[in-house]
C-alpha positions as CSV (number, residue, x, y, z in Angstrom):
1,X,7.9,-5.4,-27.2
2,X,8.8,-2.0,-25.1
3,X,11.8,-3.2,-23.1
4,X,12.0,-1.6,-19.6
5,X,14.5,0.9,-18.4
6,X,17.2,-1.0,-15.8
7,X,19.1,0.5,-12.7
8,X,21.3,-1.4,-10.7
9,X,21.4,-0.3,-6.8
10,X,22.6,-2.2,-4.1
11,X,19.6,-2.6,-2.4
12,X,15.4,-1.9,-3.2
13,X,13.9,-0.9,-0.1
14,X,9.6,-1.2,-0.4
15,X,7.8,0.8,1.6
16,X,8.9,4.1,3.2
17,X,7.3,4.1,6.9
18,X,9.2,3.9,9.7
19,X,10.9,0.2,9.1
20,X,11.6,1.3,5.4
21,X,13.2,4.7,6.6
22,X,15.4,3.0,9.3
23,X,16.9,0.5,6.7
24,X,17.2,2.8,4.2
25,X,19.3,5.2,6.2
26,X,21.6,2.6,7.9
27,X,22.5,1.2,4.3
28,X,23.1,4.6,2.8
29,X,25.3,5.9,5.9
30,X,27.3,2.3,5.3
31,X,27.8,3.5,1.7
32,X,25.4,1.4,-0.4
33,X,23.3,2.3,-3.6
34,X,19.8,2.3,-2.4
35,X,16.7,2.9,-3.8
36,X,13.7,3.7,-1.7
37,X,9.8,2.9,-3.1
38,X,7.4,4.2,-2.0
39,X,3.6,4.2,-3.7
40,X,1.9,6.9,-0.9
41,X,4.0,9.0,1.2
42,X,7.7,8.7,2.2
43,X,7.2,8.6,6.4
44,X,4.3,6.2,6.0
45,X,1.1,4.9,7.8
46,X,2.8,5.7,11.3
47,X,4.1,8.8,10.1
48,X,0.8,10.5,8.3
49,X,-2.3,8.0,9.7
50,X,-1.4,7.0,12.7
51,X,1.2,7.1,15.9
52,X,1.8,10.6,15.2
53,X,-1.2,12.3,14.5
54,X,-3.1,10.3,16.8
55,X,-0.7,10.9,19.7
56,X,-0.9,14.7,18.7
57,X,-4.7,14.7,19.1
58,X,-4.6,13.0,22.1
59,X,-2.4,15.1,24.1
60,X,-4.3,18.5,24.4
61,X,-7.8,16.7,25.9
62,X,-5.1,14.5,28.7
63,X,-3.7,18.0,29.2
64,X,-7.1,19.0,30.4
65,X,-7.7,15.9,32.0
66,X,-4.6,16.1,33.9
67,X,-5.5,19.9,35.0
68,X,-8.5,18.9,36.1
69,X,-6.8,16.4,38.8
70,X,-3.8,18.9,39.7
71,X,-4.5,20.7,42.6
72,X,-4.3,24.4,42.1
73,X,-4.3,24.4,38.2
74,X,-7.4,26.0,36.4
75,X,-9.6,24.0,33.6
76,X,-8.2,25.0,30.3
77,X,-9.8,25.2,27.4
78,X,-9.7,23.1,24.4
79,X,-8.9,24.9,20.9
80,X,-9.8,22.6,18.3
81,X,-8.7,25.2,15.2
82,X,-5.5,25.5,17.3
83,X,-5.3,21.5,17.9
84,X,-5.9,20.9,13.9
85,X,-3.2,23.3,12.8
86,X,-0.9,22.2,15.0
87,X,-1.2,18.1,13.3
88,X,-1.6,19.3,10.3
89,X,2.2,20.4,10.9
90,X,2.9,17.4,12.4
91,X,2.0,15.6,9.8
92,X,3.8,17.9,6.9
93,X,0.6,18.6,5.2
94,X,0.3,15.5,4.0
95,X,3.1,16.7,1.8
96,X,6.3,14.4,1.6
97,X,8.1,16.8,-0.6
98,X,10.5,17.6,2.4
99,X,11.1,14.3,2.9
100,X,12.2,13.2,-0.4
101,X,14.7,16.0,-0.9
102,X,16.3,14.4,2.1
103,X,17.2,11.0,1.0
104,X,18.2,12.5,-2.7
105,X,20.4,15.1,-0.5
106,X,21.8,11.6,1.0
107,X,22.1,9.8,-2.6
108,X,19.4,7.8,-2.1
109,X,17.2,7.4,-5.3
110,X,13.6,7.9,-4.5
111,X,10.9,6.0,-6.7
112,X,7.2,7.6,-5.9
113,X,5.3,4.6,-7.5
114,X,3.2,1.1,-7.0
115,X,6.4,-2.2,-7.1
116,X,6.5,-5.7,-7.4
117,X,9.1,-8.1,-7.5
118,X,9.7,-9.3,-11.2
119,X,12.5,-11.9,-10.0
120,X,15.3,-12.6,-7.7
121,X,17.3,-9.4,-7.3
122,X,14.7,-6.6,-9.8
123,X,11.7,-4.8,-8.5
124,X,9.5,-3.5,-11.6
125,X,8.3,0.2,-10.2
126,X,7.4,3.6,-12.1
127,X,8.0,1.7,-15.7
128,X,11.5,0.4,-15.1
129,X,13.5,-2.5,-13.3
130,X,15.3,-2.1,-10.1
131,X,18.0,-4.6,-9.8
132,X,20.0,-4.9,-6.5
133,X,21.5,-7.8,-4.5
134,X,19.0,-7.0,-1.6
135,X,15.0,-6.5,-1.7
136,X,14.0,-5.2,1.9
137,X,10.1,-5.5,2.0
138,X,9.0,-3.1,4.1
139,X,5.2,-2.6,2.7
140,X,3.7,-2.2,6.3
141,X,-0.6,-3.0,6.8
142,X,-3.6,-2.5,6.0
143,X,-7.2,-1.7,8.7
144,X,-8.7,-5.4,8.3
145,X,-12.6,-4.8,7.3
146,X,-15.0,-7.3,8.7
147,X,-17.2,-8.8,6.6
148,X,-20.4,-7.8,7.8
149,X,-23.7,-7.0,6.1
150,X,-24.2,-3.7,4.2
151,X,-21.1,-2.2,6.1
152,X,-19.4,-0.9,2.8
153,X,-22.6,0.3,1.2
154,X,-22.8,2.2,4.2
155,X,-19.4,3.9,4.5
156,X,-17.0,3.5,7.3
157,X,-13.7,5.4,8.6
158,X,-10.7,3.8,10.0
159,X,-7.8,5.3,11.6
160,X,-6.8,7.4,8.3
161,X,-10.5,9.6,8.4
162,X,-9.8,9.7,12.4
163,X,-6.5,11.1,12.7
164,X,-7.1,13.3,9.8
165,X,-10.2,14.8,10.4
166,X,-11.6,18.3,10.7
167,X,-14.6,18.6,12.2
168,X,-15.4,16.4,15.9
169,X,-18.8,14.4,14.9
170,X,-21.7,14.4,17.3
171,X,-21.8,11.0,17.5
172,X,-19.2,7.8,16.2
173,X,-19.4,4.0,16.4
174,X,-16.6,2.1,16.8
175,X,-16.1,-1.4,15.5
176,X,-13.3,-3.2,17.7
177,X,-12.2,-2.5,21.7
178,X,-8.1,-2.9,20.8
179,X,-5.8,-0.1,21.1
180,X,-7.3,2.0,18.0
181,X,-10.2,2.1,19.2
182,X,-9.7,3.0,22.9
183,X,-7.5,6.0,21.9
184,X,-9.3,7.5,19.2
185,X,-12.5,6.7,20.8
186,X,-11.5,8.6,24.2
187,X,-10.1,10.8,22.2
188,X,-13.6,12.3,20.3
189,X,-15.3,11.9,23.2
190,X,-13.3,14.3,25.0
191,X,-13.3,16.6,22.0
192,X,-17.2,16.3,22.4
193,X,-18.7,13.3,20.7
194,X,-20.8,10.9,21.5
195,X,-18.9,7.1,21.8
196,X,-19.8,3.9,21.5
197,X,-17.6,0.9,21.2
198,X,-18.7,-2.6,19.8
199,X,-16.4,-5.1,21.1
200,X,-16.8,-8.8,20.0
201,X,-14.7,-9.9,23.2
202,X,-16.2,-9.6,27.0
203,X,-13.1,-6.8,27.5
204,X,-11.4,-4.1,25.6
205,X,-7.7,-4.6,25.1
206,X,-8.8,-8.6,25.4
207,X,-5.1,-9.8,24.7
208,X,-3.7,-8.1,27.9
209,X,-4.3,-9.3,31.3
210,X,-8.0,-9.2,32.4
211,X,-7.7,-6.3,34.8
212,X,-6.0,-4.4,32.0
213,X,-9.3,-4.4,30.2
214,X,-11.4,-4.0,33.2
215,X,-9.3,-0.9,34.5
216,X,-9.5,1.3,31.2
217,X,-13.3,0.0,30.8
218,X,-13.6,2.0,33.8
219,X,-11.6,5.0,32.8
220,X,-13.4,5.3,29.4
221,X,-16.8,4.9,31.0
222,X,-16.2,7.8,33.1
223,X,-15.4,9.8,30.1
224,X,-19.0,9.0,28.6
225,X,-18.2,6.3,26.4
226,X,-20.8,3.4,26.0
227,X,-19.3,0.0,26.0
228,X,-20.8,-2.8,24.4
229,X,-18.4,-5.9,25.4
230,X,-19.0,-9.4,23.8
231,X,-21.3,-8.2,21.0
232,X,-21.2,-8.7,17.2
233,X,-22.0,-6.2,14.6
234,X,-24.1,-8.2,12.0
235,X,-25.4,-5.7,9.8
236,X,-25.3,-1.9,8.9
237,X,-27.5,0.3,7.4
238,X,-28.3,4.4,7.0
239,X,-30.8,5.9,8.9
240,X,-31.5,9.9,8.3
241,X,-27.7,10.2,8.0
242,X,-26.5,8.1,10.5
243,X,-24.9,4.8,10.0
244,X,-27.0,2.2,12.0
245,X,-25.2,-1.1,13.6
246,X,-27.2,-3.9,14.4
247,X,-26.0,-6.3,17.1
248,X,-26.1,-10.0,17.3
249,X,-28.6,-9.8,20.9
250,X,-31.4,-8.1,18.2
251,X,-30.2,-4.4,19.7
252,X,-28.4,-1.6,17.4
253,X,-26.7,1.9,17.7
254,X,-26.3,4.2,15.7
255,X,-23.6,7.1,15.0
256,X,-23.1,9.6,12.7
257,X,-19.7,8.2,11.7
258,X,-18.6,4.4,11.8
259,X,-15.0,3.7,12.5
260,X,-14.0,0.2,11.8
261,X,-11.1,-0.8,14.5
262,X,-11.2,-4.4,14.0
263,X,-6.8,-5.2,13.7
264,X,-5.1,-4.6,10.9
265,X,-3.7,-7.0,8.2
266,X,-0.1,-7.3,6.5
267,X,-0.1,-5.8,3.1
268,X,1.2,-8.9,1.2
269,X,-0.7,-9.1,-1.7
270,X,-0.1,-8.5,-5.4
271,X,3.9,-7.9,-4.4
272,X,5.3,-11.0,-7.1
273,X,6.5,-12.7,-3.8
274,X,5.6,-16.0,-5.5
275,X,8.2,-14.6,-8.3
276,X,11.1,-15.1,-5.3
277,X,10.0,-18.1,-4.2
278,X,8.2,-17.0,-0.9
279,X,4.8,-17.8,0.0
280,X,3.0,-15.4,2.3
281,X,0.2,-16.3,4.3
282,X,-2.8,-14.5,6.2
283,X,-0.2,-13.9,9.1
284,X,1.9,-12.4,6.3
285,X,5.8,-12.9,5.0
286,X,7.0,-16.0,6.9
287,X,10.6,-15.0,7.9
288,X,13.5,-16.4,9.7
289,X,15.6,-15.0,13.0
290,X,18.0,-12.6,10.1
291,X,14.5,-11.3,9.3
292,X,15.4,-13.1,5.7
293,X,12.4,-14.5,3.7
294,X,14.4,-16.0,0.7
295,X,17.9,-15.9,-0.3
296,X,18.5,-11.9,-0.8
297,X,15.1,-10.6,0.2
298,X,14.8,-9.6,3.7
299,X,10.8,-8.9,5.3
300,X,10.5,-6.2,7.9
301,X,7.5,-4.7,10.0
302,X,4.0,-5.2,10.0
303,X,4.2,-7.4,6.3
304,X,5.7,-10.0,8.7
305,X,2.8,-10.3,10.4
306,X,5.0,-10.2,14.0
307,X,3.6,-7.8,16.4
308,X,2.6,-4.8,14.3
309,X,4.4,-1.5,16.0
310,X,6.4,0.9,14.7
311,X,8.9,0.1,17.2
312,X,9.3,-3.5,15.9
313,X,9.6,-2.6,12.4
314,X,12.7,-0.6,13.4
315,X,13.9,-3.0,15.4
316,X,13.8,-5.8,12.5
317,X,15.2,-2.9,10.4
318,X,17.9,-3.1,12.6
319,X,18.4,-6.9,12.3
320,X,18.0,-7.2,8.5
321,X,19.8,-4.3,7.9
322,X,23.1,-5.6,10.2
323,X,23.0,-9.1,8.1
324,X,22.8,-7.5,4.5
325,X,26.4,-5.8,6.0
326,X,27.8,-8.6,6.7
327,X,27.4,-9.0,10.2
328,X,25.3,-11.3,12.1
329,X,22.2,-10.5,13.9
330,X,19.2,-11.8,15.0
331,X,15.7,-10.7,16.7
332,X,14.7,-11.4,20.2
333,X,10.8,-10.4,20.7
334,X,10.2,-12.0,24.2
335,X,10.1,-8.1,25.2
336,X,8.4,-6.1,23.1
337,X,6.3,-3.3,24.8
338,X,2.7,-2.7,23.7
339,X,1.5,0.7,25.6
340,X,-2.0,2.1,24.3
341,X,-1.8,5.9,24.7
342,X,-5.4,6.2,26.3
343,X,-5.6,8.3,30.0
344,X,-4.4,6.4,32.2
345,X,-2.0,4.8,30.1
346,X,-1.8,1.4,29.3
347,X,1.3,-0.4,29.2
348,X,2.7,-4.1,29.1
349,X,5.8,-6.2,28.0
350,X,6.0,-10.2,28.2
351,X,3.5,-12.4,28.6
352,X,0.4,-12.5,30.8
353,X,0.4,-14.8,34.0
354,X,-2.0,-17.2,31.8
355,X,0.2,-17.2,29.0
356,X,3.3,-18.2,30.8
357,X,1.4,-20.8,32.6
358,X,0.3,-22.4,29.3
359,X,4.2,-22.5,28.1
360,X,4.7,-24.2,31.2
361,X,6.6,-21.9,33.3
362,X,6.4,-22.0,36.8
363,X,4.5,-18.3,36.8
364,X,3.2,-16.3,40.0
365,X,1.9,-12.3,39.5
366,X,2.2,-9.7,41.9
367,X,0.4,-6.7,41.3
368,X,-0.6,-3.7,43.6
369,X,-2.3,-0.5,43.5
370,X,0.2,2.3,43.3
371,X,-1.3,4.9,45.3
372,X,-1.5,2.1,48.2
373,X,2.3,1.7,46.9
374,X,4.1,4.6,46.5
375,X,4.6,8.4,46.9
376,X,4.3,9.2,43.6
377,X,0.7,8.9,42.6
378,X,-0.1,11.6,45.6
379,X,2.3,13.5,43.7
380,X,1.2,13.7,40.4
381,X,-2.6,14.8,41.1
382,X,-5.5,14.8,43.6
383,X,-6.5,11.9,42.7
384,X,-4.1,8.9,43.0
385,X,-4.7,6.2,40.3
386,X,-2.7,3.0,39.3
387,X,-2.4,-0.3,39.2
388,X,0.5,-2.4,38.3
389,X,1.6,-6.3,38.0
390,X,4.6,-8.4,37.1
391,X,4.6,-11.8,36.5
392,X,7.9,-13.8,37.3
393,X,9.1,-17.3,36.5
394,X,9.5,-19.1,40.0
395,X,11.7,-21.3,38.5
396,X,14.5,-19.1,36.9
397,X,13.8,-16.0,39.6
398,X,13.2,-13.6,36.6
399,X,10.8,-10.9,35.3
400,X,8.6,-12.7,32.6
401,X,6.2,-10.1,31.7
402,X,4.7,-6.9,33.4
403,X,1.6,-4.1,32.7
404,X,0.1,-1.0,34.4
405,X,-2.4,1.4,33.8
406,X,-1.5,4.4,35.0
407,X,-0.1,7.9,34.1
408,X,2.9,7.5,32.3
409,X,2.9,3.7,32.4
410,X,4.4,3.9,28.8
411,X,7.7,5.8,30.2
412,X,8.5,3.1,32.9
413,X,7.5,-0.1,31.5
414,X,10.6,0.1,29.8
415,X,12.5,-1.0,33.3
416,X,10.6,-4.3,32.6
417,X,11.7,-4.3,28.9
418,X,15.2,-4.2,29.7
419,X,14.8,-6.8,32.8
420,X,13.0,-9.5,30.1
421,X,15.4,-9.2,27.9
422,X,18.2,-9.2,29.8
423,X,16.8,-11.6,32.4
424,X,18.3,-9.7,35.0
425,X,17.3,-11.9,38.3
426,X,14.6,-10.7,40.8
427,X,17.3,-10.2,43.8
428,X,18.9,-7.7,41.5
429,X,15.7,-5.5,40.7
430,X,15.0,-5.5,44.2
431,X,18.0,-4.4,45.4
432,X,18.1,-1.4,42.6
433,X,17.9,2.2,44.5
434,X,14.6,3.5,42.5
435,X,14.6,7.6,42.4
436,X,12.0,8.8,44.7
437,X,9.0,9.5,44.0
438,X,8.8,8.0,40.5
439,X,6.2,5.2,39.4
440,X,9.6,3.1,38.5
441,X,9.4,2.8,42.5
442,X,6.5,0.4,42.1
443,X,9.2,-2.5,40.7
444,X,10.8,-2.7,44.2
445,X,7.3,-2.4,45.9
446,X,5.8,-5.3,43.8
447,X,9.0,-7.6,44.9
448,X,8.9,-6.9,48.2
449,X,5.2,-8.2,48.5
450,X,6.4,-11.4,47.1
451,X,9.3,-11.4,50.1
452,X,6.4,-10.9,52.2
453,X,3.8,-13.6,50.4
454,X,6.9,-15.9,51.2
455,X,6.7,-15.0,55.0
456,X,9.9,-14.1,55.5
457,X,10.7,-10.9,57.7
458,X,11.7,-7.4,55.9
459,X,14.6,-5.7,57.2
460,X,14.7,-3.9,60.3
């Protein structure tokens, strides 16, 4: 029998997107022996699929949009050649090569290949065995496929054909209202398409607040979108080259492209996790508050099945890493922010005023509309939009969650981040001097309703 090539490292990091990357880097610059796996592209979903590229396409049609609603600014015109080159940069070419010089510049040992866990402490990848101390798996997630009739026969895109493409179709279907959807979605449709989204819930964005939902249901509808809320796709089919999606009422649409937008699923299987003694589930790795699944294996990112962003697979990158040197840390997640780059914004942190109630918290939510608000709307362009609402715990006098759709809403939800976490109390926030004008003025505006809800008298 052909017996395997061995290298011992300190640590086995699987998966180079962004979680991978940050752990990677922290245990090199501490000094360890690490070796990074990585069967696609070093950089990742995030990195080549998804927040970046997307973001980059979005930008030059909210440009535009922005223009349109600044007084004294001429309509510019959109580029598309221009836009494409400019992500294709963004996104290296699809070509990590860059990338991996880096972390061999750094003395970390980059393995461009498929891995699973052969044991406690070795990772079989690229026809040898990679023992360390410490497995970080890192492998990230997959676009979950609904399994609906004829939908694979038909052919589909998800965000990977979206961000990537290089020609804007005449027409696309989308398959799922959540944040993928609404961004892209606006997104060809303001490079020129024809939209529809297929949403199985009665809003888009259906885990924020209801207004959330209702608010960018708005916005996209005056961008041309067609919104079909609370319908099911049950079947697809082609039709003279376009895919064509039956609903569950008995109607259908039909697109030249599909997109499926439907969530997306930790990438657990076929990793040998069973090998280590952990048992994943459809949520994904189960871990504990050291972001360790077993003794020596640590679970970071989307495989944990705990709110899929990039920003939370750094984070836990963050923790894990801090525990495998020594130290002792352990992840908070009551304020992770969840901002959907559509236009208006959409931004949130916490829980909803409905979720807090069901935990049995004493919850109240202000909200107001910011141009009734604050300067800053008036400011920004001719025509003032925004809405915004916190939702406090009566009982402790703290900020318990927060959203807003608006312009920049993903800039200052972060106030409400840091006020969550640190549970800084209500008379505080309201007593903070706010730059003026800036949307973060809209914190001490939402308080001050609630001194007036209370009926006691503002200050002379």
């Amino acid at each position: 029998m052909l017996r395997r090539m061995s290298r011992r490292f300190d640590a086995v990091v699987l998966g180079a997107g962004p979680g991978g990357e940050v752990a990677t880097g922290i245990l090199a610059d501490a000094g360890l022996t690490v070796a990074l796996v990585e069967r696609e592209l070093v950089g990742g979903e995030c990195g080549y699929w998804a927040c970046i590229p997307s973001k980059t396409l979005l930008r030059p049609p909210e440009a535009r949009s922005e223009s349109e609603r600044t007084a004294g600014v001429s309509r510019p015109e959109l580029e598309w050649a221009r836009v494409v080159e400019y992500r294709d940069w963004m996104i290296r070419h699809l070509d990590d090569s860059g990338a991996v010089a880096g972390y061999e510049q750094r003395g970390v040992t980059v393995v461009k290949a498929p891995a699973r866990l052969a044991g406690p402490g070795k990772v079989e990848a690229g026809g040898e065995v990679l023992e360390a101390e410490h497995v970080v798996v890192a492998t990230g997630s997959d676009p979950a496929v609904p399994p609906i009739e004829g939908l694979r026969e038909a052919g589909f895109w998800t965000n990977r054909e979206v961000t990537t493409l290089r020609e804007i179709p005449r027409s696309a279907v989308f398959i799922g209202g959540g944040a993928v959807g609404v961004e892209l979605g606006q997104m060809l449709a303001r490079f020129g398409a024809q939209v529809t989204i297929v949403q199985a819930a009665d809003r888009l964005l259906d885990r924020e607040d209801p207004q959330v939902g209702r608010l960018i249901e708005a916005a996209l509808e005056q961008d041309g979108l067609r919104l079909l809320l609370g319908r099911q796709a049950t079947r697809v089919s082609v039709d003279r080259g376009e895919r064509v999606v039956e609903l569950d009422d008995g109607s259908a649409v039909r697109g030249e492209r599909l997109v499926v937008a439907a969530g997306r699923r930790p990438r657990v299987s076929g990793l040998g996790l069973e090998r280590v003694g952990v048992e994943a589930n459809a949520r994904g790795i189960p871990v504990d508050e050291r972001c360790r699944a077993a003794e020596g294996v640590w679970a970071i990112g989307d495989a944990t099945g705990v709110s899929l962003f990039t920003h939370v697979a750094k984070y836990q990158a963050r923790v894990a890493s801090a525990n495998i040197l020594g130290e002792h840390a352990t992840a908070d997640y009551r304020a992770v922010p969840r901002v959907v780059f559509s236009d208006p914004e959409v931004a949130a942190v916490g829980l909803t005023v409905e979720q807090a109630r069901r935990q049995g918290i004493d919850a109240a939510e202000l909200t107001l509309d910011l141009p009734d608000a604050i300067a800053r709307p008036y400011t920004y362009e001719e025509q003032p939009r925004g809405r915004f609402g916190i939702v406090i715990d009566r009982g402790r006098d703290v900020l318990v969650g927060a959203w807003a759709v608006a312009p920049l809403a993903g800039e200052w939800i972060h106030q409400a981040v840091l006020a969550i976490r640190a549970e800084i109390p209500l008379t505080v926030l309201e007593d903070t001097i706010a730059q003026f004008p800036t949307f973060s003025e809209a914190y001490v505006a939402a308080l001050r309703t609630r001194r007036r809800e209370r009926g006691r008298a503002e200050p002379a």
